[in-house]
C-alpha positions as CSV (number, residue, x, y, z in Angstrom):
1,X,-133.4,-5.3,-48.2
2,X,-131.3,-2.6,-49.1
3,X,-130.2,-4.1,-52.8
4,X,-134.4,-3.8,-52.9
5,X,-134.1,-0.6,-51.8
6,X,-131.4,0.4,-54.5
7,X,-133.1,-1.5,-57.4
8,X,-136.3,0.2,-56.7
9,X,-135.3,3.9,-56.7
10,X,-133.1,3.4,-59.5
11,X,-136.2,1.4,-61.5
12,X,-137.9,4.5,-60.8
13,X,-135.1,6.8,-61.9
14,X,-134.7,5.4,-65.0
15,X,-138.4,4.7,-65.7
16,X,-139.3,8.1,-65.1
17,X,-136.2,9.9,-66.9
18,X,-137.1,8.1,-70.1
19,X,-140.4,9.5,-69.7
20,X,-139.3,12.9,-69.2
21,X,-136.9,13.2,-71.5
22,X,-139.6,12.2,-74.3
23,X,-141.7,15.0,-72.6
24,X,-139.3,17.3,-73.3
25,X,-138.5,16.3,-77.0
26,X,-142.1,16.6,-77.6
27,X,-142.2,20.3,-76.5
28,X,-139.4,21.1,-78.3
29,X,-140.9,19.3,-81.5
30,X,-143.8,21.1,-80.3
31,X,-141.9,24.5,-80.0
32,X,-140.8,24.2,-83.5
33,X,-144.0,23.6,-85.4
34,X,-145.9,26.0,-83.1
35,X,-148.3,23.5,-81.6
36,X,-149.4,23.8,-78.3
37,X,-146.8,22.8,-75.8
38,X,-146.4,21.3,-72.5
39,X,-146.5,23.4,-69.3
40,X,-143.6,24.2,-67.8
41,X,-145.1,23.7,-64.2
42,X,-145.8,19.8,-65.8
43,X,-142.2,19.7,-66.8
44,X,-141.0,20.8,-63.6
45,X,-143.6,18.2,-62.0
46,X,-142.4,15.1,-64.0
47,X,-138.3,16.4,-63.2
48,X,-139.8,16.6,-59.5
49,X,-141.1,12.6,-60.1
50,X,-137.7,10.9,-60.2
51,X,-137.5,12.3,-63.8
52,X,-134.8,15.1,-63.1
53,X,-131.9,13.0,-64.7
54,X,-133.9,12.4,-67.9
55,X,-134.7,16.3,-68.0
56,X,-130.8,17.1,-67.5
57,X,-130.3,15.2,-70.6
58,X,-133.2,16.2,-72.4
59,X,-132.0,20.0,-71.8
60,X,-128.5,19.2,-73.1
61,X,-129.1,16.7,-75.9
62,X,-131.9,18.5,-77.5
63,X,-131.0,22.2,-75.9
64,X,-134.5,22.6,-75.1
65,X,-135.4,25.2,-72.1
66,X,-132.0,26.2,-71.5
67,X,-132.4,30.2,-71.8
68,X,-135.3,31.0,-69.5
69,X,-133.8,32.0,-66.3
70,X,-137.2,31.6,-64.3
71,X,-137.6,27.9,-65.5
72,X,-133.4,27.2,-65.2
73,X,-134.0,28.1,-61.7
74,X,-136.7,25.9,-60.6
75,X,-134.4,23.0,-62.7
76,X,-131.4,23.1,-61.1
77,X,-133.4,23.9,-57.4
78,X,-135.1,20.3,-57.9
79,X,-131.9,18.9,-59.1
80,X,-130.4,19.8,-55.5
81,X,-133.6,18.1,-53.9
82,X,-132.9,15.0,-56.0
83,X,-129.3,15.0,-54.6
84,X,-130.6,15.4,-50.7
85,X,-133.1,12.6,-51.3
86,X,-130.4,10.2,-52.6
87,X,-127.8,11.2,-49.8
88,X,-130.5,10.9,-47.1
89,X,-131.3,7.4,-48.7
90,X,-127.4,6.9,-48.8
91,X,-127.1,8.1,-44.8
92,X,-130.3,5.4,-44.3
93,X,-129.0,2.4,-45.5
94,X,-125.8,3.0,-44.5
95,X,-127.2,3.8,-40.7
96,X,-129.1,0.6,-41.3
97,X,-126.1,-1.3,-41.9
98,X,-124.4,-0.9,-38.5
């Protein structure tokens, strides 16, 4: 059950990341030809859907979104929910286990 567990969240994790970081390379394509972008609130939205590792890399690799403070904020505060929902996933399985 729990290698289930595992393989599921991190299907979804990388599923999502892929996703996410092509989001963001399409804004920043966007952002240089002056077309009409993505929202930030959907880019904070897809980060919040399993998508946040994807949008770590995105920021780095392309250096897309990295100077607002306002939308660094809200990136690195859904980062730290990302890291309580895989410890309290951790602290389940692990409690399971006994």
């Amino acid at each position: 059950m729990e290698k289930i567990v595992i393989g599921v969240i991190l299907g979804v994790y990388a599923a999502m990341s892929v996703v996410t970081f092509l989001a963001y390379a399409v804004d920043k394509r966007a952002a240089k030809l002056g077309n009409r972008r993505i929202p930030e609130a959907r880019l904070h939205l897809m980060e919040l859907c399993f998508g946040w590792p994807g949008a770590f890399f995105g920021r780095r690799l392309l250096r897309h979104k990295t100077i607002k403070r306002k939308f660094t904020l809200i990136f690195w505060v859904n980062g730290v929910v990302h890291l309580v929902f895989l410890g309290a996933v951790v602290w389940w399985l692990v409690g399971r286990g006994e």
